[in-house]
PQR file with spaces between the fields and no chain letter, atoms N, CA, C, O and H, PARSE charges and radii, in Angstrom:
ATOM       1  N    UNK     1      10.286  -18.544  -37.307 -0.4000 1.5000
ATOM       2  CA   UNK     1       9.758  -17.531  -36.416 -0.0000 2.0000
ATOM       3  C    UNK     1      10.548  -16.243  -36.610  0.5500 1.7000
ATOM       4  O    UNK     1      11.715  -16.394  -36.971 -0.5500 1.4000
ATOM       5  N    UNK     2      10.142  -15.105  -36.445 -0.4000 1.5000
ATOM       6  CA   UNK     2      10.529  -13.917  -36.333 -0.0000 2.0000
ATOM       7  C    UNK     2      11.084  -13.517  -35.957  0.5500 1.7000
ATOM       8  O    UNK     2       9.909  -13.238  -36.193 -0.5500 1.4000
ATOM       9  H    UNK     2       9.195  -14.982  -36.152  0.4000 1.0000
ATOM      10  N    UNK     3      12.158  -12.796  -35.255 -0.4000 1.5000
ATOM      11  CA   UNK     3      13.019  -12.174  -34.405 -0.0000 2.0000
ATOM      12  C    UNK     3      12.224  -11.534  -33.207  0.5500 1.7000
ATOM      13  O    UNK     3      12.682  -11.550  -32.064 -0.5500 1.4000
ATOM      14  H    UNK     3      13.112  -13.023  -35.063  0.4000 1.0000
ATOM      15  N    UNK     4      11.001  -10.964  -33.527 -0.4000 1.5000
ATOM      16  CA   UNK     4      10.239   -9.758  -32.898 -0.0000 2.0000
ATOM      17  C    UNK     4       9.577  -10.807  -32.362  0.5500 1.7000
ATOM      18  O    UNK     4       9.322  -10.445  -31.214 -0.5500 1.4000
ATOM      19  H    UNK     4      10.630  -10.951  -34.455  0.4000 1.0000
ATOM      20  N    UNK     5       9.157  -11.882  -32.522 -0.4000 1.5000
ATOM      21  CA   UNK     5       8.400  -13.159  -31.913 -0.0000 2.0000
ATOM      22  C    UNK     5       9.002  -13.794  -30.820  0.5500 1.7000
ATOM      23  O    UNK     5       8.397  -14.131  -29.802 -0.5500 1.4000
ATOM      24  H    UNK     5       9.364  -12.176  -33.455  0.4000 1.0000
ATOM      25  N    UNK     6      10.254  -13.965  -31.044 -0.4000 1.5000
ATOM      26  CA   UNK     6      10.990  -14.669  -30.417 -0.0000 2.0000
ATOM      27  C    UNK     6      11.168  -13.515  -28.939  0.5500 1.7000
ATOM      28  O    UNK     6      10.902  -13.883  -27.795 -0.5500 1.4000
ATOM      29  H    UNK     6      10.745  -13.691  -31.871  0.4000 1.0000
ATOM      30  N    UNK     7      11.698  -12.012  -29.316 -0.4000 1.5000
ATOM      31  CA   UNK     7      11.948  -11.245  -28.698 -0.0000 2.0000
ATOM      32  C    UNK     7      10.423  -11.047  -27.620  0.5500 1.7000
ATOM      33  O    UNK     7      10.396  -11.022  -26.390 -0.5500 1.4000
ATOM      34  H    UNK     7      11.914  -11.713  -30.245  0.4000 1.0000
ATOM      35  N    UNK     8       9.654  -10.969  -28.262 -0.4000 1.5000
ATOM      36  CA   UNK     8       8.200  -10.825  -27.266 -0.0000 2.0000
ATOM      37  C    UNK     8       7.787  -11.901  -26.261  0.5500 1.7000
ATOM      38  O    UNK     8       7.020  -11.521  -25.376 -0.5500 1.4000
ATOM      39  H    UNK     8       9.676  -10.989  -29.262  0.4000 1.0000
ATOM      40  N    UNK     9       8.255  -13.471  -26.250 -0.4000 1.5000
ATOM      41  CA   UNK     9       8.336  -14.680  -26.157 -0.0000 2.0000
ATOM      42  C    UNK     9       9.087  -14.602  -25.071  0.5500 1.7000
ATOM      43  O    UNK     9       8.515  -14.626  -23.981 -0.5500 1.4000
ATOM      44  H    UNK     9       8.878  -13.780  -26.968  0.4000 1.0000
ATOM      45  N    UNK    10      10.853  -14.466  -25.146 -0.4000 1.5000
ATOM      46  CA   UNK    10      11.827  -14.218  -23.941 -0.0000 2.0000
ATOM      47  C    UNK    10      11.157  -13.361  -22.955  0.5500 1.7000
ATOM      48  O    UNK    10      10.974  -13.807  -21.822 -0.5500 1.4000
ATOM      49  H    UNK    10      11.318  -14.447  -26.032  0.4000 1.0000
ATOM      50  N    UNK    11      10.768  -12.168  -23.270 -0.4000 1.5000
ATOM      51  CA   UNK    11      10.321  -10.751  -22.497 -0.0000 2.0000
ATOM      52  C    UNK    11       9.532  -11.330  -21.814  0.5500 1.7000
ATOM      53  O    UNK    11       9.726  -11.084  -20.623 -0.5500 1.4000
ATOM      54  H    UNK    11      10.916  -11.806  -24.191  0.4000 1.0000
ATOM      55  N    UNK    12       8.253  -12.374  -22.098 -0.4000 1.5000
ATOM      56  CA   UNK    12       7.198  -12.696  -21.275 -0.0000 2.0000
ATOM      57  C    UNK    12       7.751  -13.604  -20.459  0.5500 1.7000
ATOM      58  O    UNK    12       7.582  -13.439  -19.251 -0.5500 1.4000
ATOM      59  H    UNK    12       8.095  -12.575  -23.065  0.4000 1.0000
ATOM      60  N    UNK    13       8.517  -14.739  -20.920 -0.4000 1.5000
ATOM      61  CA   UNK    13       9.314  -15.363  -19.834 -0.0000 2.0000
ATOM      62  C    UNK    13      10.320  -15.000  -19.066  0.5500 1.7000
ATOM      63  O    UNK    13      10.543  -15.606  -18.018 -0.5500 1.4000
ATOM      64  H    UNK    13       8.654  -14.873  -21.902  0.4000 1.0000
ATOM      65  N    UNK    14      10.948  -14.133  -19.406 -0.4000 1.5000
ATOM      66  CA   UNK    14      11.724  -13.481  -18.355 -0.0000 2.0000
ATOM      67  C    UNK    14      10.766  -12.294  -17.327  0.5500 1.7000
ATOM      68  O    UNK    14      11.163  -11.517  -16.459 -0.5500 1.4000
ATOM      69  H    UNK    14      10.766  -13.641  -20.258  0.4000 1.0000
ATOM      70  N    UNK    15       9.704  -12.495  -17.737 -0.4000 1.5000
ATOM      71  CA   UNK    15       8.688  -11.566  -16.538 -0.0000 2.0000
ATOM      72  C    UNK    15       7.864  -12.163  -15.474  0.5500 1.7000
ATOM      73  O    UNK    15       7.373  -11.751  -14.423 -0.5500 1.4000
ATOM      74  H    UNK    15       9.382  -13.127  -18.443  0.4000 1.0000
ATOM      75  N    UNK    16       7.897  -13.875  -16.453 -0.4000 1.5000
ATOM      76  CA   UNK    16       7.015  -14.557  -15.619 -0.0000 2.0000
ATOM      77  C    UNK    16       8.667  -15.412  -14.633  0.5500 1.7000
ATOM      78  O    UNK    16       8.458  -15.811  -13.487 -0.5500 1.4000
ATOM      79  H    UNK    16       8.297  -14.211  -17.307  0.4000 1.0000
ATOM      80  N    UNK    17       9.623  -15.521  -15.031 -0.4000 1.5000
ATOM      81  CA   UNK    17      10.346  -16.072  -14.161 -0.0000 2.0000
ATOM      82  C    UNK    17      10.798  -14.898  -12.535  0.5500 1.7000
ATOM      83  O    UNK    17      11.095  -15.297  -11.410 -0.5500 1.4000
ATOM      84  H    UNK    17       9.793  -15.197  -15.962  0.4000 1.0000
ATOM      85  N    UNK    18      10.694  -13.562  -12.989 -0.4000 1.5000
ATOM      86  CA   UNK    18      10.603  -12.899  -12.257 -0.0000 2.0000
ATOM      87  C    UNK    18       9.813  -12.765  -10.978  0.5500 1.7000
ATOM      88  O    UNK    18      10.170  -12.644   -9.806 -0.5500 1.4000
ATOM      89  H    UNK    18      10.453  -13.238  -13.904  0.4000 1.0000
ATOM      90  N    UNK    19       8.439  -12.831  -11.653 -0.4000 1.5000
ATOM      91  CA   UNK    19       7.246  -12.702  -10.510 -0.0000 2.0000
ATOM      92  C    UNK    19       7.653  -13.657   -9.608  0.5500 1.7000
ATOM      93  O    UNK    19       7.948  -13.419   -8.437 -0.5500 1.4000
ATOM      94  H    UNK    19       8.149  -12.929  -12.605  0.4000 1.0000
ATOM      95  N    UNK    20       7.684  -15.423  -10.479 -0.4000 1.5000
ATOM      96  CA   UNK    20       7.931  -16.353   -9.495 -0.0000 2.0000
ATOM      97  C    UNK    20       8.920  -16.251   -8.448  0.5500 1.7000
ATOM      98  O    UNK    20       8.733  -16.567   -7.273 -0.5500 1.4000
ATOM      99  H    UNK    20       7.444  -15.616  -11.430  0.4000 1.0000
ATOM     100  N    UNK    21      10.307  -15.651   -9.097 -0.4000 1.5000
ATOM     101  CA   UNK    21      11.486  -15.250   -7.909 -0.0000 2.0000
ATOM     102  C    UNK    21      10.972  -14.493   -6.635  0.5500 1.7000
ATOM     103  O    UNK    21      11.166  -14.701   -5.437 -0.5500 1.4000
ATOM     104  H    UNK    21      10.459  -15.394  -10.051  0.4000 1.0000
ATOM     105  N    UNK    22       9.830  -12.991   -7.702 -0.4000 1.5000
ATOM     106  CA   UNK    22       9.672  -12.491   -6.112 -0.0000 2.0000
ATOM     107  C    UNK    22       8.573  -13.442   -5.135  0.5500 1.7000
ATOM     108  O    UNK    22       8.343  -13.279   -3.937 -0.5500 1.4000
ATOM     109  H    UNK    22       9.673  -12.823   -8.675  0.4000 1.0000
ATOM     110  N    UNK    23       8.236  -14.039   -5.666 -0.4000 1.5000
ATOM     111  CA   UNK    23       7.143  -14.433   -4.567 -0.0000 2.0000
ATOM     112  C    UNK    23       7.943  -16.088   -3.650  0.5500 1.7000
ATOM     113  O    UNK    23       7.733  -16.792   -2.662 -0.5500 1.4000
ATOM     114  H    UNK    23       8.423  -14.171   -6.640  0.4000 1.0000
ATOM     115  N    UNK    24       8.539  -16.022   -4.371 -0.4000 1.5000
ATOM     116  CA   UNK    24       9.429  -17.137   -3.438 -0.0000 2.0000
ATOM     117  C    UNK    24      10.291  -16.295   -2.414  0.5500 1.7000
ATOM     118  O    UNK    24      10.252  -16.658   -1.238 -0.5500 1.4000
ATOM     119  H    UNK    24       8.710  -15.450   -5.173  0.4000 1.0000
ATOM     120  N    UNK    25      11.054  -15.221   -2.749 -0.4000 1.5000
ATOM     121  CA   UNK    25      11.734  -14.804   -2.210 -0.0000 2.0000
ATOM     122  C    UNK    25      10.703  -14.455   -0.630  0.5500 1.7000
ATOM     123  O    UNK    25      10.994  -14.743    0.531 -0.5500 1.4000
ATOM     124  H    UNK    25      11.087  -14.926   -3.704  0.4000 1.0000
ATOM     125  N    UNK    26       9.325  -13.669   -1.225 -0.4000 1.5000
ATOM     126  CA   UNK    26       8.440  -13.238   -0.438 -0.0000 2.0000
ATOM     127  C    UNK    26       8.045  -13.909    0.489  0.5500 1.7000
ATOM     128  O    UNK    26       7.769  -13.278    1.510 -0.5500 1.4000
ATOM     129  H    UNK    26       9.089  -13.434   -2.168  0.4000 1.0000
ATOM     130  N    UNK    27       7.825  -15.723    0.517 -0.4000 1.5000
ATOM     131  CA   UNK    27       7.336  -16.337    1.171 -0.0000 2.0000
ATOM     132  C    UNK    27       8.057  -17.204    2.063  0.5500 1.7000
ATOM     133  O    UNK    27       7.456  -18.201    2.466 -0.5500 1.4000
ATOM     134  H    UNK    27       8.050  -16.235   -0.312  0.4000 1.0000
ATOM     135  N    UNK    28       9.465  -16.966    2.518 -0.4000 1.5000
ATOM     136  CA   UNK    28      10.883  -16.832    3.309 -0.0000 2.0000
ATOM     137  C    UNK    28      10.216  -16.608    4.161  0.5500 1.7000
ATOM     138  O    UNK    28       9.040  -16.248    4.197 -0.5500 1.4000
ATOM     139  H    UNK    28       9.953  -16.156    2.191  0.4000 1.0000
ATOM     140  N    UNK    29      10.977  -16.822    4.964 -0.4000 1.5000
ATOM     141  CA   UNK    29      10.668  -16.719    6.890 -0.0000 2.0000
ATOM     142  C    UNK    29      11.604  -15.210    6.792  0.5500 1.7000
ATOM     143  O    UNK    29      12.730  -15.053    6.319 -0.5500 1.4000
ATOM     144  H    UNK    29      11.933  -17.115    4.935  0.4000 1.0000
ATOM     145  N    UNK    30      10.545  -14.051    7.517 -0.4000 1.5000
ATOM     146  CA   UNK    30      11.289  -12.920    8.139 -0.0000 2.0000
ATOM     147  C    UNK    30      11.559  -11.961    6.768  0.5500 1.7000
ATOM     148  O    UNK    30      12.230  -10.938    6.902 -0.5500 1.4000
ATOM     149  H    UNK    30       9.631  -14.178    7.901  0.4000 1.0000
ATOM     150  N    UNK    31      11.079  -12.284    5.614 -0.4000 1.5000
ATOM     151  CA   UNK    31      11.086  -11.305    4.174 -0.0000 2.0000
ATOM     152  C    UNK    31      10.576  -10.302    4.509  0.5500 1.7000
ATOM     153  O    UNK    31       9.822  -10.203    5.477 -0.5500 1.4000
ATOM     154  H    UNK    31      10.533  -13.115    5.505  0.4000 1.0000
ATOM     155  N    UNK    32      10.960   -9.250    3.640 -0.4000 1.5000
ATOM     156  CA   UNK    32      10.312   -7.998    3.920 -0.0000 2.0000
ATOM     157  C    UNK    32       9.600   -7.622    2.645  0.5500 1.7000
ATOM     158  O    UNK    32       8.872   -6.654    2.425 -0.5500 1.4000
ATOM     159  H    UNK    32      11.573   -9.330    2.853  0.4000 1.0000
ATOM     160  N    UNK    33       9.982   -8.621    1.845 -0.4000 1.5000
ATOM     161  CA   UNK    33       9.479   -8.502    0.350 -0.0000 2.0000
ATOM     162  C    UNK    33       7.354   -9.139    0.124  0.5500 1.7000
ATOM     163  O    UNK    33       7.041  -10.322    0.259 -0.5500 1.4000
ATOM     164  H    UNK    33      10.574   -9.407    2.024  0.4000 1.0000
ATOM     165  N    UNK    34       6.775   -8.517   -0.060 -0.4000 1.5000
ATOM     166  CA   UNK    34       5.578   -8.996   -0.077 -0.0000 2.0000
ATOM     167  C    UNK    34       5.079   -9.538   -1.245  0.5500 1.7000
ATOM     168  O    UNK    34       5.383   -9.323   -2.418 -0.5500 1.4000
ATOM     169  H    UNK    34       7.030   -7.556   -0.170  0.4000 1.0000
ATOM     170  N    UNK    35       3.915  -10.593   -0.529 -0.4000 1.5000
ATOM     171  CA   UNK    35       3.620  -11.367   -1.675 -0.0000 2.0000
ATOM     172  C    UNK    35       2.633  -11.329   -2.643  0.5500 1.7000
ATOM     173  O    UNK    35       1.640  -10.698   -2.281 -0.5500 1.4000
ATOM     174  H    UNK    35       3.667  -10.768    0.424  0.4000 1.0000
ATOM     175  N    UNK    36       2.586  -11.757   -3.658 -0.4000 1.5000
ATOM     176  CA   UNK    36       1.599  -11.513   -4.602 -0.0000 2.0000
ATOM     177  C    UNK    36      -0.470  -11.305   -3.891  0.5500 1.7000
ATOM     178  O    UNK    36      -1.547  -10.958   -4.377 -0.5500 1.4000
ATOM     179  H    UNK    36       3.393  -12.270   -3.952  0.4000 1.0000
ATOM     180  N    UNK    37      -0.097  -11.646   -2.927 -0.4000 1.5000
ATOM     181  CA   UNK    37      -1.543  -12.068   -2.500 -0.0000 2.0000
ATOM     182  C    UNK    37      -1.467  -10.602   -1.262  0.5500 1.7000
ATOM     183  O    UNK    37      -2.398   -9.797   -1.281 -0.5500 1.4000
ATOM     184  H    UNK    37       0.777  -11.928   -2.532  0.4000 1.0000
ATOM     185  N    UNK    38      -0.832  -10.499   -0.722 -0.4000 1.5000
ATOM     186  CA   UNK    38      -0.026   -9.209    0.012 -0.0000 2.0000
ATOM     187  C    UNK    38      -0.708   -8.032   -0.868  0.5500 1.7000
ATOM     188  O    UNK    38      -1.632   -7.297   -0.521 -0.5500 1.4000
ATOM     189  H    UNK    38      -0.076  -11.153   -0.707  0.4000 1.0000
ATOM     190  N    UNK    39      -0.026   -8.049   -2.071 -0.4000 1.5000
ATOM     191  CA   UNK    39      -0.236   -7.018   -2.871 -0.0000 2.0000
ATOM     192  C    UNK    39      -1.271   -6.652   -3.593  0.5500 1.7000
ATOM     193  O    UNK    39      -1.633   -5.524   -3.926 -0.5500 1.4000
ATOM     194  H    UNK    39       0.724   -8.646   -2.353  0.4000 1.0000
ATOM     195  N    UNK    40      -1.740   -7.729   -3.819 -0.4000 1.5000
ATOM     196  CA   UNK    40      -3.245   -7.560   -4.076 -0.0000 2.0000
ATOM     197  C    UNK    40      -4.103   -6.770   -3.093  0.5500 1.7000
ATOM     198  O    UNK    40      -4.534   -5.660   -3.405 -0.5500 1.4000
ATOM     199  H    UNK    40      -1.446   -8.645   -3.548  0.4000 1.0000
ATOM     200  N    UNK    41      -4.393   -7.408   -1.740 -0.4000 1.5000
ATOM     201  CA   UNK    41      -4.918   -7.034   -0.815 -0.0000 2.0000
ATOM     202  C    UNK    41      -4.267   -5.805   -0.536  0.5500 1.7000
ATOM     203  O    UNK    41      -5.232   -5.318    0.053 -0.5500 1.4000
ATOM     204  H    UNK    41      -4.043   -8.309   -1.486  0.4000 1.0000
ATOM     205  N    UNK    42      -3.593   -5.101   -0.493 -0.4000 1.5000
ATOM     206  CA   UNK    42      -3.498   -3.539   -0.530 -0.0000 2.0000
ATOM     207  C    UNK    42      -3.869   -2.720   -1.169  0.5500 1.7000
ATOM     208  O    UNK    42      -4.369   -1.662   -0.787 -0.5500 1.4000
ATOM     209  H    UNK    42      -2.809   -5.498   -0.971  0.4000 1.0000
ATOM     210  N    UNK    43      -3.564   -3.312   -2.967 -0.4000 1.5000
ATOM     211  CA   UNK    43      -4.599   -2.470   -3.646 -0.0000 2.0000
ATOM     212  C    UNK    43      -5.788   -2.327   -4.240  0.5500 1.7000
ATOM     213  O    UNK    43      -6.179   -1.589   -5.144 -0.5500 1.4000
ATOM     214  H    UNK    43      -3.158   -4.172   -3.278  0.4000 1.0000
ATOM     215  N    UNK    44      -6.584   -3.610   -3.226 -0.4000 1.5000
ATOM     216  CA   UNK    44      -8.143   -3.838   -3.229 -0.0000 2.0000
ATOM     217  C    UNK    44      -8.618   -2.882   -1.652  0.5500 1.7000
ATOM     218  O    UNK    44      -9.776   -2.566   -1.376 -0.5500 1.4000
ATOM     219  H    UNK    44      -6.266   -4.210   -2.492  0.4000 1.0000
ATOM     220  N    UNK    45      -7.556   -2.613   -0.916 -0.4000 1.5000
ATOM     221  CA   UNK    45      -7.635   -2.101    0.214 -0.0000 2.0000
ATOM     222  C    UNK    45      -7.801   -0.217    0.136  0.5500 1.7000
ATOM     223  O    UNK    45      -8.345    0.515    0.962 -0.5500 1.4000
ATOM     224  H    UNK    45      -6.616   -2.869   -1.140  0.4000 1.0000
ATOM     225  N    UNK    46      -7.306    0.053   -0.803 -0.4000 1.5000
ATOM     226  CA   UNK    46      -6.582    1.793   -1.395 -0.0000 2.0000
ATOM     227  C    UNK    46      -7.910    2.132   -1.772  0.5500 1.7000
ATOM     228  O    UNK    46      -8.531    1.309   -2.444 -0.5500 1.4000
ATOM     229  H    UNK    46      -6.865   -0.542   -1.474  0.4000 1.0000
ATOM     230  N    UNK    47      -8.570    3.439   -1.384 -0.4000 1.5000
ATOM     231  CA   UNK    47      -9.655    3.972   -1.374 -0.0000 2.0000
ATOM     232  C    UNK    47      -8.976    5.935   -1.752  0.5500 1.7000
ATOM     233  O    UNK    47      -7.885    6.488   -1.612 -0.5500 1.4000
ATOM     234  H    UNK    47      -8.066    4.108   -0.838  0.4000 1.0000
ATOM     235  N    UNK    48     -10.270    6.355   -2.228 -0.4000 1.5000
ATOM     236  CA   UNK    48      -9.907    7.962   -2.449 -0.0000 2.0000
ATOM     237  C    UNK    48     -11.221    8.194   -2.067  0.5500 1.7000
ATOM     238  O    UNK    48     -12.129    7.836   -2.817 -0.5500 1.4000
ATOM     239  H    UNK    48     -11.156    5.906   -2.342  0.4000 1.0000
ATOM     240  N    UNK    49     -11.537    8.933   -0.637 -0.4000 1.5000
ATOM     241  CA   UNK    49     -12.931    9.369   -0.187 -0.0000 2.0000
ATOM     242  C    UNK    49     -13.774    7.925   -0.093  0.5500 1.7000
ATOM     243  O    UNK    49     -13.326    6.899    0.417 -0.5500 1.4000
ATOM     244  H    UNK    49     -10.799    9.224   -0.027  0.4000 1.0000
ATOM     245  N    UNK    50     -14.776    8.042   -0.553 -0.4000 1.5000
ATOM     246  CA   UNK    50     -15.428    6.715   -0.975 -0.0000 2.0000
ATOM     247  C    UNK    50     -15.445    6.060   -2.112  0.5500 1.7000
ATOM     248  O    UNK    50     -16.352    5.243   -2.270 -0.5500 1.4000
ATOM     249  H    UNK    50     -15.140    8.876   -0.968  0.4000 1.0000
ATOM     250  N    UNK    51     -14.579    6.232   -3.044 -0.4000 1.5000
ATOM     251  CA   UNK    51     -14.105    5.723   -4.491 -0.0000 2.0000
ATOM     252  C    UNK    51     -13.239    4.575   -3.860  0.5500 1.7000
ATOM     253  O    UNK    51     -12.249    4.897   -3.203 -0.5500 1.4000
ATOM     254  H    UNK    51     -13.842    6.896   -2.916  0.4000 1.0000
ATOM     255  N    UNK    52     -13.649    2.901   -4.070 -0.4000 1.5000
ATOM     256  CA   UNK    52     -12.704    2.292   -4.141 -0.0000 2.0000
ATOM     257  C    UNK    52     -11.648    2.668   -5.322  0.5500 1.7000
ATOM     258  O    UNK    52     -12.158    2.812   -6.433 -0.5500 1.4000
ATOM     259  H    UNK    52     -14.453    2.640   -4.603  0.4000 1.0000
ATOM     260  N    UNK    53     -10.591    2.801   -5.245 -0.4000 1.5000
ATOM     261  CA   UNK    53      -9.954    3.053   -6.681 -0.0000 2.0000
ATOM     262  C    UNK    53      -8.846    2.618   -6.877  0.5500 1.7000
ATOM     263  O    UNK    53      -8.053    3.182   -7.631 -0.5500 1.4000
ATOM     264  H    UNK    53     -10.177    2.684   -4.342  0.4000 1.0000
ATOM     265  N    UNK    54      -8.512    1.243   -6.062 -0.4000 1.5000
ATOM     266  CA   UNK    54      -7.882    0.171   -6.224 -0.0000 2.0000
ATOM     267  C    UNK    54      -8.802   -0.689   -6.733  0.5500 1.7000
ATOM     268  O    UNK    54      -8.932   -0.600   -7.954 -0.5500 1.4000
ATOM     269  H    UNK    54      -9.156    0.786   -5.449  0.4000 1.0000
ATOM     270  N    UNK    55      -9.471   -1.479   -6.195 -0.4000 1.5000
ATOM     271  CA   UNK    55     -10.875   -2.090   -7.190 -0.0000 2.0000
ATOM     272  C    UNK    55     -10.955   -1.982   -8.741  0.5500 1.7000
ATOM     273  O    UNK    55     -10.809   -2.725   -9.712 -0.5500 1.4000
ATOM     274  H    UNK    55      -9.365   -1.552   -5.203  0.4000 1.0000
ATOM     275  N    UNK    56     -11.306   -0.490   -8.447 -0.4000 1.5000
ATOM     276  CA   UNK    56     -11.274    0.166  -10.202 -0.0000 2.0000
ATOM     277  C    UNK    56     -10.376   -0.485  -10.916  0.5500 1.7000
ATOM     278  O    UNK    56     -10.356   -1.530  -11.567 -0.5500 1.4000
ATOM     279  H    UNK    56     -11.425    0.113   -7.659  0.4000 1.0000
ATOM     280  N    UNK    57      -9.505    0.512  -10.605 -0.4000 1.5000
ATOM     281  CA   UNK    57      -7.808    0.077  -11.402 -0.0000 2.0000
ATOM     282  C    UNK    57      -7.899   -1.152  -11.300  0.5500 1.7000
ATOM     283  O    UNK    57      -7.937   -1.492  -12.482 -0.5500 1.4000
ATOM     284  H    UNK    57      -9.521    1.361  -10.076  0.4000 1.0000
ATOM     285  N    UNK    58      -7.968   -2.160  -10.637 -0.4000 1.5000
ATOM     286  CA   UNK    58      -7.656   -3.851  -10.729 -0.0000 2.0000
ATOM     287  C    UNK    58      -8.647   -4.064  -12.293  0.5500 1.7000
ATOM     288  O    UNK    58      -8.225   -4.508  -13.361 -0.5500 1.4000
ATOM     289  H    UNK    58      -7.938   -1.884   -9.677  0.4000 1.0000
ATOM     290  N    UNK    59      -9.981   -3.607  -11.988 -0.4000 1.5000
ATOM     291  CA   UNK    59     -11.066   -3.943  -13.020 -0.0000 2.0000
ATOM     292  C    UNK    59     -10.676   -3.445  -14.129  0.5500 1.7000
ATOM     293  O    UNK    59     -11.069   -4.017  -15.146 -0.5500 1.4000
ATOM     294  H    UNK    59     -10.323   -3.247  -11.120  0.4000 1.0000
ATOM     295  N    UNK    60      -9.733   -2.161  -14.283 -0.4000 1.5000
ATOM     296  CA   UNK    60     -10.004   -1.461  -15.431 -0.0000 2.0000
ATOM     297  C    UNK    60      -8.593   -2.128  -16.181  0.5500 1.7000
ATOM     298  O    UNK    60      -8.389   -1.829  -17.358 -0.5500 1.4000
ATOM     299  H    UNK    60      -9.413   -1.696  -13.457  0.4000 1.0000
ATOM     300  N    UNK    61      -7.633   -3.037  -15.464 -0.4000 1.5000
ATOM     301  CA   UNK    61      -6.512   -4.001  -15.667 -0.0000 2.0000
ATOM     302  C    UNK    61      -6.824   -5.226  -16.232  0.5500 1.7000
ATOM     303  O    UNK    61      -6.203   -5.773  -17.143 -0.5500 1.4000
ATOM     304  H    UNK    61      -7.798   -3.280  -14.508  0.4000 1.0000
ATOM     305  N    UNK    62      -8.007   -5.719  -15.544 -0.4000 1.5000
ATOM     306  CA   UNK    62      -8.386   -7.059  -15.946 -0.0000 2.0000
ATOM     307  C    UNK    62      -8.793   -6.975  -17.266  0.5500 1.7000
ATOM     308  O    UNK    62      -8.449   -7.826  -18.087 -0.5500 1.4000
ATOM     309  H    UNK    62      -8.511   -5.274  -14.804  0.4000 1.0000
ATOM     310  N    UNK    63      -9.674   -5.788  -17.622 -0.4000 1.5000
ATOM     311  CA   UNK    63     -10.746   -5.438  -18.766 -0.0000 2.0000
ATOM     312  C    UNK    63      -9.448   -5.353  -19.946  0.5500 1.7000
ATOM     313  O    UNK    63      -9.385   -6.101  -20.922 -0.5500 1.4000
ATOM     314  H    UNK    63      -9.953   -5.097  -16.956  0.4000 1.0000
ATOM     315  N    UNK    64      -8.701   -4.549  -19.703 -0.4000 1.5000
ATOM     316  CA   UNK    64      -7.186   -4.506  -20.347 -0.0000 2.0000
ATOM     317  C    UNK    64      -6.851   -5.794  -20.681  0.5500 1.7000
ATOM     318  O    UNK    64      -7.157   -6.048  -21.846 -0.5500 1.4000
ATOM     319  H    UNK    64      -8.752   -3.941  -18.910  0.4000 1.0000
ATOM     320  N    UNK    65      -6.368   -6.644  -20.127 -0.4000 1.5000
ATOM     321  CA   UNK    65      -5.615   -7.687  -20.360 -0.0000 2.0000
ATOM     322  C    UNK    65      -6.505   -8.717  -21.887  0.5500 1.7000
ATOM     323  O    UNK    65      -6.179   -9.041  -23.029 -0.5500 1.4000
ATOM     324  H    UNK    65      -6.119   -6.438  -19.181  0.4000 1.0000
ATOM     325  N    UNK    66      -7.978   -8.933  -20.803 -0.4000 1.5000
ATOM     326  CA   UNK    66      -8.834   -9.363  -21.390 -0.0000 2.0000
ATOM     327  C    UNK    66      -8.819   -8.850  -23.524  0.5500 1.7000
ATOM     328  O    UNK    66      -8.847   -9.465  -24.589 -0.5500 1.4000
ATOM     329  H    UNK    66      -8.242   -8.670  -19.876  0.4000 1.0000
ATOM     330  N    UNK    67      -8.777   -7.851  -23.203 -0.4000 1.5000
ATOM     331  CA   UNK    67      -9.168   -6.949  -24.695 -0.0000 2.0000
ATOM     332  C    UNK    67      -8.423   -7.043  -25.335  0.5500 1.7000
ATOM     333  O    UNK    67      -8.472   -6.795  -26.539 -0.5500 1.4000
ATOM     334  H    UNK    67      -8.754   -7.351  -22.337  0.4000 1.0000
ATOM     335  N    UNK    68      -7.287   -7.524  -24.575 -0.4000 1.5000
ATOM     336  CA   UNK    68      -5.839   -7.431  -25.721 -0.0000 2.0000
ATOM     337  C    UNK    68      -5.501   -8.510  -25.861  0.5500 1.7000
ATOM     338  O    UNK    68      -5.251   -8.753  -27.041 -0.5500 1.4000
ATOM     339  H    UNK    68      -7.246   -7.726  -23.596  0.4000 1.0000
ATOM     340  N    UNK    69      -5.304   -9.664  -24.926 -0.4000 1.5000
ATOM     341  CA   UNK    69      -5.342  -10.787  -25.375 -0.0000 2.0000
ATOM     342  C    UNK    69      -6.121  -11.850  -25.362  0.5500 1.7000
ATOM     343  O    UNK    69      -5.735  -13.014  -25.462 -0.5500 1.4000
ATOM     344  H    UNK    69      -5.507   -9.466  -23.967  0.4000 1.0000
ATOM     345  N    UNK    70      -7.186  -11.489  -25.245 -0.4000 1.5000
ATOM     346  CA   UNK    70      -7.816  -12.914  -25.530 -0.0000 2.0000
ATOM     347  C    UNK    70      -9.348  -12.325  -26.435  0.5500 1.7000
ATOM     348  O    UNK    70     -10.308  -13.085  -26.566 -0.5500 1.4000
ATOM     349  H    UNK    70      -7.500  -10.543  -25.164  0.4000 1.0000
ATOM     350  N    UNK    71      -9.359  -10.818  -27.021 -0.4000 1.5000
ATOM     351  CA   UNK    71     -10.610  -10.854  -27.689 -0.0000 2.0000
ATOM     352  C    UNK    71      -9.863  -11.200  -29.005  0.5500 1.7000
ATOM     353  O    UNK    71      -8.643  -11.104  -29.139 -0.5500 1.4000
ATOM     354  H    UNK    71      -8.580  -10.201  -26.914  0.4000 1.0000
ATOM     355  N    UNK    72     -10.800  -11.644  -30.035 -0.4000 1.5000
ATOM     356  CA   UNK    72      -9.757  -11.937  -31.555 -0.0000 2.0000
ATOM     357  C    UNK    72     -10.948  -11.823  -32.187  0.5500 1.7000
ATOM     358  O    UNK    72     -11.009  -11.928  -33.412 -0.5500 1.4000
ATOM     359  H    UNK    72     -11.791  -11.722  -29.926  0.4000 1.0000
């Protein structure tokens, strides 16, 4: 394996061990830290006039993710 493989590999696991920390931390009695589901719902909640544009952005994230990793 590659160096740059290996390096891209750690990065994703050290991002996904992260999330998990915060959302444990989040789901503590009396946290002030919010949770993944928290955070969602705020920025499905975020509007400009009548533009959902949290919505958007979520969609225009998903469409992202989608395109980059999983079209081939």
């Amino acid at each position: 394996m590659s160096v740059t493989r290996i390096a891209t590999l750690v990065a994703y696991g050290l991002a996904l061990v992260s999330i998990v920390t915060l959302e444990v931390a989040g789901r503590r009695e009396g946290s002030r830290v919010p949770t993944l589901a928290q955070l969602c719902g705020f920025v499905m909640r975020y509007r400009v006039g009548r533009v959902p544009l949290g919505r958007v952005a979520l969609l225009g994230f998903w469409w992202w993710v989608g395109f980059h990793f999983f079209a081939r």
